[in-house]
N, C-alpha and C positions, 0 to 999 in steps of 0.2 A: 694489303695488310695481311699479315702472317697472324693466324689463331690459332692455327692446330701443327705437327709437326717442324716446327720452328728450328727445330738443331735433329740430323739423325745421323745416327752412321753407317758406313757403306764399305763393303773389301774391293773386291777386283775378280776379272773374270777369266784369274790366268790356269784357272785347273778347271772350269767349268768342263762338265761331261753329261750325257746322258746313259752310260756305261751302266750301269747299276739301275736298272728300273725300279726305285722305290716309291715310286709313285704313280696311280692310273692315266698320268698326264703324258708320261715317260713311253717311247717308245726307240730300246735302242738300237732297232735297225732305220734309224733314221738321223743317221750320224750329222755331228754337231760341227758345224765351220768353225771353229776358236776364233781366229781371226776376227771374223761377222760379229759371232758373239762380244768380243772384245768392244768393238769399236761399237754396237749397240749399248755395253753397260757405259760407255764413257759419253752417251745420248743420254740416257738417264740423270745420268750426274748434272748433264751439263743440265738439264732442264728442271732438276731441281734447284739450281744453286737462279737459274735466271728464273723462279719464280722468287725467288730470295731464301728461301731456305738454305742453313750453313750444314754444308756434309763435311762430317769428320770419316776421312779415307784411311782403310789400316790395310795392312797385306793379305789377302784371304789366307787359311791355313794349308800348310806344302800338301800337295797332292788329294787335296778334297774338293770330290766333284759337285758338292754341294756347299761350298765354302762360301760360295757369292750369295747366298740364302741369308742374309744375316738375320732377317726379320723373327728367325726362328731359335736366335741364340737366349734370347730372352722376352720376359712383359717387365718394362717399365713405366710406374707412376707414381708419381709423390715424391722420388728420389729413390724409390725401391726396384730393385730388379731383381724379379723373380728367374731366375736359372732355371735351362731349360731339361729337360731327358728327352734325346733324340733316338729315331731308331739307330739299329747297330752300326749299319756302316758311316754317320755322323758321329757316333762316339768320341772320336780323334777330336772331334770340333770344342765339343764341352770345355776342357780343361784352358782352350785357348781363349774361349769366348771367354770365359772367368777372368783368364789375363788381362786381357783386353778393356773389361768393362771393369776391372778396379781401377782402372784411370782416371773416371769419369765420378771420383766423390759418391758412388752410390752405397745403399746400404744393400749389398749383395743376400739376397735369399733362397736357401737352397728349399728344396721342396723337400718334405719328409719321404721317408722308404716307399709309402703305401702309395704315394704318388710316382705310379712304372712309365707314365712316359706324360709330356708335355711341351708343346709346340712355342710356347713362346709367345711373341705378338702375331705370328700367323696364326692363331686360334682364340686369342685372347684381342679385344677392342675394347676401346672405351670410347665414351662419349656422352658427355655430363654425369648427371647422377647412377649412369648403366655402363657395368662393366657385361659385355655380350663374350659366350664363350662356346667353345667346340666340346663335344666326346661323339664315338670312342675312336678315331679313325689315328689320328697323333697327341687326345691328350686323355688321359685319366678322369672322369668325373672326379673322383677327390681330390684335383687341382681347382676343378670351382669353389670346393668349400674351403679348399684352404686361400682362395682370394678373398671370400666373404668373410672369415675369419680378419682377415687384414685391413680390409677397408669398411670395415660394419656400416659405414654412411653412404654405400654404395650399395646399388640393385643388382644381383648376379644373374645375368641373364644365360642359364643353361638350352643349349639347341643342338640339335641335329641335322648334317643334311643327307640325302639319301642317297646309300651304298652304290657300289659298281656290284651288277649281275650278271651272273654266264647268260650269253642270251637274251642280256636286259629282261626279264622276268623269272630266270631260274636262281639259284643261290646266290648269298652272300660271297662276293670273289675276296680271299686271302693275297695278299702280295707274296709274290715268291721269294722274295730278300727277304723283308722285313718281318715276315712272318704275320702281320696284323693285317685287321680288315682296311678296305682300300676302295674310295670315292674322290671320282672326278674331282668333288669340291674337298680334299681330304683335310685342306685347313680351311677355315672362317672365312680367312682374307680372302679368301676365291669367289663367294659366294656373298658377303657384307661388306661394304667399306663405310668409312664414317666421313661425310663431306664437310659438315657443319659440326661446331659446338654450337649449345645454349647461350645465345646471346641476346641482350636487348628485351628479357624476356618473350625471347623467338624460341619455338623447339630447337631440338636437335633436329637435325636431317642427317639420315640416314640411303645408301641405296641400297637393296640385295633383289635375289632372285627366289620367288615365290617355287617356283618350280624344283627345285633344287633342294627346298627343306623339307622335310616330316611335316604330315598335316598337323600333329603335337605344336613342332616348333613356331609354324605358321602362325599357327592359334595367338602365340604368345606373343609376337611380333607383331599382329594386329591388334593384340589387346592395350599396348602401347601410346596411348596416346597424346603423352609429350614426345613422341619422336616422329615424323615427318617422315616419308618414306618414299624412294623412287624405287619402282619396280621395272626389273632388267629381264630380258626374255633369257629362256639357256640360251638359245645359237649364241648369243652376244657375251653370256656368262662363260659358256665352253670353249665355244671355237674364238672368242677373240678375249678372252680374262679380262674381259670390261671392268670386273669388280677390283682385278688386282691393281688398284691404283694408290697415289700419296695425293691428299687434298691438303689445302691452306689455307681452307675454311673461303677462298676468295679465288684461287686460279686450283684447277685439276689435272695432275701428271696423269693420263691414262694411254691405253691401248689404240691403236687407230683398228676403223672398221667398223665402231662400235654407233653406227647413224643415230639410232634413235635414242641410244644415252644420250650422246651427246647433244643430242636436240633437250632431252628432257632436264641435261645441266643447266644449259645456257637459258631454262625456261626460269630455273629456280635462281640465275642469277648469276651463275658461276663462270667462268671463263677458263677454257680448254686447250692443253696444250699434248696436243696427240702424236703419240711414239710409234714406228713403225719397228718390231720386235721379234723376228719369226726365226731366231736361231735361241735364243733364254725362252723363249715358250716352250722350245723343245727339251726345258727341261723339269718343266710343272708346274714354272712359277714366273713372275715379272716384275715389276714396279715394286711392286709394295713386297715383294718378297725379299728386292734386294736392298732393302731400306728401315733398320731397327731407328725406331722413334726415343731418342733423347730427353727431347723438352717436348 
């Protein structure tokens, strides 16, 4: 049975690149097979559509190497989609995504001025009464308040996870494209995914990786305690984006490699269905990136 991600949509991986490193995930002298890549994003598809979720497929935008990202063009809930503000070289994506999702009956929302940049549902999750949310790596803090502002009957859960450093202890590292600060986990979805909604009066279940957040954000995460939580090691977080995955509250599209999640899914009840993915990883993102949630 389908409870969470029910309908999303999805582009194509025909301009995927790693050319432009806008992200600490991004490394592009480690050039990208298109090809591999290709016939991996059409692995995806297939494995979402055979857990039974409906994927509405559009043409990514001409010549964006980030265009297969969809996850990033918008947060939608309620019928609302919030629109996103990407770094520069996604620019070009904006105005298509817009196109795109007036398809879809929603009541489109732009973010005010003061909100400079916002990731979309790669930074933004929900799950029941908690909407969980990113700064400052791809979104604005005043895009959380302008969520809380929208949905008053929801919890904003504001977090952080911790920076990329020269040296792994020296400075804040700045991306050299994009100009903004830049972490491993630089959206949510890397580092949180939401397996479960509230149902049966059962928590939520939540997984992420403790390693990975601010001892702040930690804090908050364990303070929590209608949400149920699996805790992911980094290796599992990093080297295999265990967290970048799409759940159905019943079966989980995730990463293969990833042992001990997947032990600790199948503990909580879930059933696994694992992607082998090593050409789209090399471009900072996987699963859940190439997958904007609908319904």
């Amino acid at each position: 049975m389908l409870y969470i991600n029910k309908k999303v949509l999805a582009s194509d991986a025909r301009y995927f690149s790693n050319k432009n490193a806008i992200n600490a995930l991004m490394n592009s002298g480690n050039k990208v097979d298109l090809d591999k890549a290709g016939k991996e994003h059409d692995q995806i598809l297939d494995a979402l559509k055979n857990a039974g979720i409906e994927v509405i497929q559009i043409p990514s935008p001409d010549n964006c190497q980030d265009g297969v990202y969809v996850a990033n063009w918008a947060f939608i809930l309620n019928n609302k989609a919030f629109l996103s503000r990407l770094p520069n070289t996604r620019k070009v994506e904006e105005p298509y995504a817009k196109q795109i999702l007036e398809r879809f009956n929603l009541e489109l929302v732009k973010m005010p001025s003061n909100v400079k940049a916002f990731s979309g549902q790669g930074d933004t999750l929900a799950c029941g009464r908690y909407i969980f949310c990113q700064s400052p790596y791809r979104s604005s803090k005043e895009a959380h308040l302008e969520l809380q502002k929208a949905f008053p009957d929801k919890i904003v859960v504001s977090l952080r996870t911790k920076p990329q450093r020269w040296f792994k202890i020296g400075p804040k590292k700045v991306n050299k494209i994009t100009g903004w600060l830049d972490s491993p986990t630089y959206d949510l979805d890397l580092a949180l995914a939401i397996l479960k909604p509230p149902l049966n009066n059962q928590n939520c279940l939540i997984a992420y990786s403790p390693s990975r957040f601010t001892r702040k954000s930690k804090k908050k995460l364990n303070s929590l305690k209608d949400v149920d939580k699996i805790k992911v090691s980094k290796k599992e977080t990093i080297k295999n984006y265990a967290l970048n995955l799409v759940s159905t509250g019943e079966k989980v599209i995730l990463n293969s490699g990833t042992t001990k999640f997947v032990e600790d899914l199948k503990k909580a009840g879930l059933k696994t269905i694992e992607l082998d993915l090593p050409e789209l990883k090399k471009g900072g993102g996987s699963i859940r990136c190439c997958t904007l949630t609908l319904e």
